[in-house]
C-alpha positions in Angstrom: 42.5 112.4 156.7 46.1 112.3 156.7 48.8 109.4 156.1 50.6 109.3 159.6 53.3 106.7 158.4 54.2 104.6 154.9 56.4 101.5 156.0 57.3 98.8 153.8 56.0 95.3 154.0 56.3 91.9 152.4 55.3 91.2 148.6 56.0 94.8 147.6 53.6 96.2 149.5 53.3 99.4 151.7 51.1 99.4 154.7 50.1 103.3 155.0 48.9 103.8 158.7 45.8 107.0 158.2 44.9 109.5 161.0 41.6 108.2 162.1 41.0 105.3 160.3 42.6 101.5 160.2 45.7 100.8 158.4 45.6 99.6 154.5 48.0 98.0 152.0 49.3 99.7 148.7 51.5 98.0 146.2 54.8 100.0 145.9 54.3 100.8 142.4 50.6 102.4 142.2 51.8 104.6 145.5 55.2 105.4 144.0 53.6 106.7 140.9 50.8 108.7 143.2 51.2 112.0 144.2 50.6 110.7 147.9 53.7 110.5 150.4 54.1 110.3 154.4 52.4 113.7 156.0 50.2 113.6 153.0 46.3 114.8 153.1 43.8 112.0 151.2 40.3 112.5 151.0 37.8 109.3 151.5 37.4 109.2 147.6 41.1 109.8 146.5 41.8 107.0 148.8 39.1 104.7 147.8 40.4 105.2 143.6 44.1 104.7 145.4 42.9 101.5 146.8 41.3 100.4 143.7 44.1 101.4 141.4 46.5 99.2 143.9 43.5 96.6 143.5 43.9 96.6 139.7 47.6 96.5 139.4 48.4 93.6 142.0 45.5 91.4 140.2 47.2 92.4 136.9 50.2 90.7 138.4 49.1 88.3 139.5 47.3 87.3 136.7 50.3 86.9 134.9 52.4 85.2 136.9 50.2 82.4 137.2 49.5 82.7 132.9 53.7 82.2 133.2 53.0 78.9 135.0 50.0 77.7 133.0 47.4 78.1 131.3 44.2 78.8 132.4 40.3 79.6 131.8 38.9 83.0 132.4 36.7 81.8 134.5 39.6 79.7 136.6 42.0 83.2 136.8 38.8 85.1 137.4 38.5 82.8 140.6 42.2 82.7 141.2 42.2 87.0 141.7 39.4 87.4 144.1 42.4 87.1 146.5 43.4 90.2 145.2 41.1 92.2 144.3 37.1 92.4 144.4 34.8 90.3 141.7 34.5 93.3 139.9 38.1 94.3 139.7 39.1 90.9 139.3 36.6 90.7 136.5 38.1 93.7 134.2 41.7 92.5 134.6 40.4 89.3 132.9 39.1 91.0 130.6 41.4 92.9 129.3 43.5 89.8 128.9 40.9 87.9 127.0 40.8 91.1 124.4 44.8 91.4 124.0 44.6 87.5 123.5 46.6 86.1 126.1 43.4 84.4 127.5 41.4 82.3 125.0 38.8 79.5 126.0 38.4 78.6 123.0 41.8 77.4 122.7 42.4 76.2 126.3 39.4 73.8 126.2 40.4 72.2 123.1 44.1 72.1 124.7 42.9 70.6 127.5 40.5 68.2 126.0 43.3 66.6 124.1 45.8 66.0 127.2 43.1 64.4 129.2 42.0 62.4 125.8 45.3 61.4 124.8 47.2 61.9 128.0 44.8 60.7 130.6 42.7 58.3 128.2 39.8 59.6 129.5 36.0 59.3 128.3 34.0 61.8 126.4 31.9 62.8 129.5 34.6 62.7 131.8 36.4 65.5 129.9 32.8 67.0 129.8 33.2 67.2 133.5 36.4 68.8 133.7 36.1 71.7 131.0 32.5 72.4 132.9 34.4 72.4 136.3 36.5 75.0 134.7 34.2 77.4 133.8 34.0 76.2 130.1 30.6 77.2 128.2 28.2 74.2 127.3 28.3 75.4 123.5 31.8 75.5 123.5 32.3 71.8 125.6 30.2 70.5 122.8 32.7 71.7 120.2 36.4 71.1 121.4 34.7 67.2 122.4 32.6 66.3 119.1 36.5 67.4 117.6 38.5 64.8 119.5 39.3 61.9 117.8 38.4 57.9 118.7 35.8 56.5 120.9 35.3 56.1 124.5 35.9 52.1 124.2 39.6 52.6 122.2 40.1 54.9 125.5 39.2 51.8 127.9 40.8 49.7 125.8 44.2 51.8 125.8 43.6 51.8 129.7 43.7 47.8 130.0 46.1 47.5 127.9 48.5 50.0 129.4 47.8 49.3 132.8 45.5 46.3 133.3 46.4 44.1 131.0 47.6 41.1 134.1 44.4 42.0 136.1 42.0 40.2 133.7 42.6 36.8 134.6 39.9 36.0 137.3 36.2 37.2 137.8 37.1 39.1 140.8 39.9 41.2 139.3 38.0 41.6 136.1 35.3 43.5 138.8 37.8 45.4 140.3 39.0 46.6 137.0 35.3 47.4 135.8 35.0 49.4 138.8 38.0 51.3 138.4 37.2 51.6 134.5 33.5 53.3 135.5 34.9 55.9 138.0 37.3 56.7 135.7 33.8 57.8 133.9 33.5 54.9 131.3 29.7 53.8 130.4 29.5 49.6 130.9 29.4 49.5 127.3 32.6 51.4 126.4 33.5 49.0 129.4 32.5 45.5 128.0 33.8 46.4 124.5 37.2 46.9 125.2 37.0 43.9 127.9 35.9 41.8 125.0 38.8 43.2 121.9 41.2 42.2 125.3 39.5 38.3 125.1 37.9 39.1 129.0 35.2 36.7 129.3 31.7 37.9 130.6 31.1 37.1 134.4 28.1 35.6 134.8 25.9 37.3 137.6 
């Protein structure tokens, strides 16, 4: 087949228009570097390793942009690139960050674990649930959490006394504040403890 017309697009990207067959998208850079130009003749497999090598490079970029915005999991910028390129693709570039260390789970979790714990004030399983939503191994969940430092009740208690402290003083607003305490992810016991170091009474039922 031949390449009828190359015209620039958005996002440094050329759309190449092919005799017979629908129009793709090439990043600038991989079809600069080819040895492909307007007129050109590409067979079905030069174009497909084309495509793939244009695949490859814009997930590359991608990748680190977002890395120069925040951190992230492999499994998070693994998800993040599947706009880019295919799972496989997507896969490799992750990879290949992991291995020249600019992507480390190890060292995100525990990062993250931290902010939420002393940041967020939230409980052990709560920051469970987050590291797990990010694609965080169980072995490794277990680790970074059974590291961070104080129990779930000085978390509820930091909680009341930061932002709850004037919401104690009648049985309905104590409820309220349970309530908001256990979706937050706090067991009743964590709960009750750190009602009781803040003099709460016990509701009866």
């Amino acid at each position: 087949m031949k390449i009828i017309a190359v015209s620039r697009r958005r996002r440094r990207l050329y759309l190449l228009t092919l005799e017979g067959g629908d129009p793709i998208e090439v990043d600038v850079g991989t079809f600069d570097e080819s040895p492909y130009r307007e007129g050109c003749d590409i067979t079905e497999e030069q174009l497909n390793t084309l495509l793939a090598t244009s695949q490859r490079n814009r997930a590359k970029e991608r990748a680190l942009y977002l890395l120069g915005l925040r951190d992230y999991s492999c499994h998070e910028l693994e998800q993040k690139l599947y706009t880019e390129a295919t799972p496989e693709i997507a896969a490799s570039v992750v990879e290949r960050l992991r291995e020249v260390g600019l992507l480390d789970d190890e060292r995100y979790a525990a990062c993250l674990a931290r902010s939420l714990s002393e940041g967020k004030h939230y409980p052990r399983r709560r920051i469970e649930q987050e590291l797990r939503r990010r694609g965080i191994s169980g072995v490794l969940i277990q680790a970074v959490v059974f590291d961070l430092e104080g129990e779930d009740f000085e978390q509820a208690l930091a909680l009341l006394q930061k932002k709850y402290y004037n919401k104690l003083n009648d049985p309905d607003s104590r409820r309220r504040v349970i309530a908001a305490l256990a979706r937050r992810g706090f067991s009743y016991g964590a709960i009750r403890r750190a009602m009781d170091e803040m003099g709460a009474p016990e509701d009866e039922e």
